[in-house]
C-alpha angles and dihedrals in degrees: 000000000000091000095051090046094051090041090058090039087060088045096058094040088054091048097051089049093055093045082052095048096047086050104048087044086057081050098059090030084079125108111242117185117227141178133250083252091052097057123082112266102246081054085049098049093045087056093047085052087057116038091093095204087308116130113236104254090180132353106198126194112211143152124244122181092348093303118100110247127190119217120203126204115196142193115216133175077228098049140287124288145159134218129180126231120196116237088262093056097258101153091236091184154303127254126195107218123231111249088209083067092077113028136019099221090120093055091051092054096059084061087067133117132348 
């Protein structure tokens, strides 16, 4: 009986662990915004290499795959576009942004005419 009752009593320990670690991993999952004086410096330094005389519009922290990653949004004369930088500075690669994602003007022009 006192074996039945320890081994139920793990159990329950091990099952409340893993409840606190899943919440405490949603927790960090979370995008928090940051500014360019918030990030490490080597972060710092690979967003000034590519900022390509674009101005920072949002710098996230985030965690992907359990490493904290740091998405950059840019304006730029020649388009928008994103790249992410790992928390030790390593470039990890560029994104052009969609220009549907912020107005509708494409979807009105296809209304005109006859």
């Amino acid at each position: 009986m006192k074996s039945t009752t320890r081994v139920a009593q793990t159990l329950l320990l091990i099952t409340i662990a893993g409840a606190a670690a899943c919440e405490s991993s949603r927790r960090h999952d979370r995008d928090e915004r940051v500014s360019l004086s918030q990030v490490p410096p080597a972060v710092r330094a690979t967003i000034e290499k590519h900022l390509a005389g674009g101005k920072i519009d949002e710098i996230e922290r985030s965690i992907e795959n359990g490493k904290v990653v740091y998405d950059v949004e840019v304006e730029s004369r020649n388009g928008d576009f994103e790249f992410e930088v790992a928390e030790d500075g390593t470039f990890l690669g560029m994104d052009t942004e969609d220009d549907d994602d912020d107005d509708d003007d494409d979807d009105d022009d296809d209304d005109r005419g006859g």
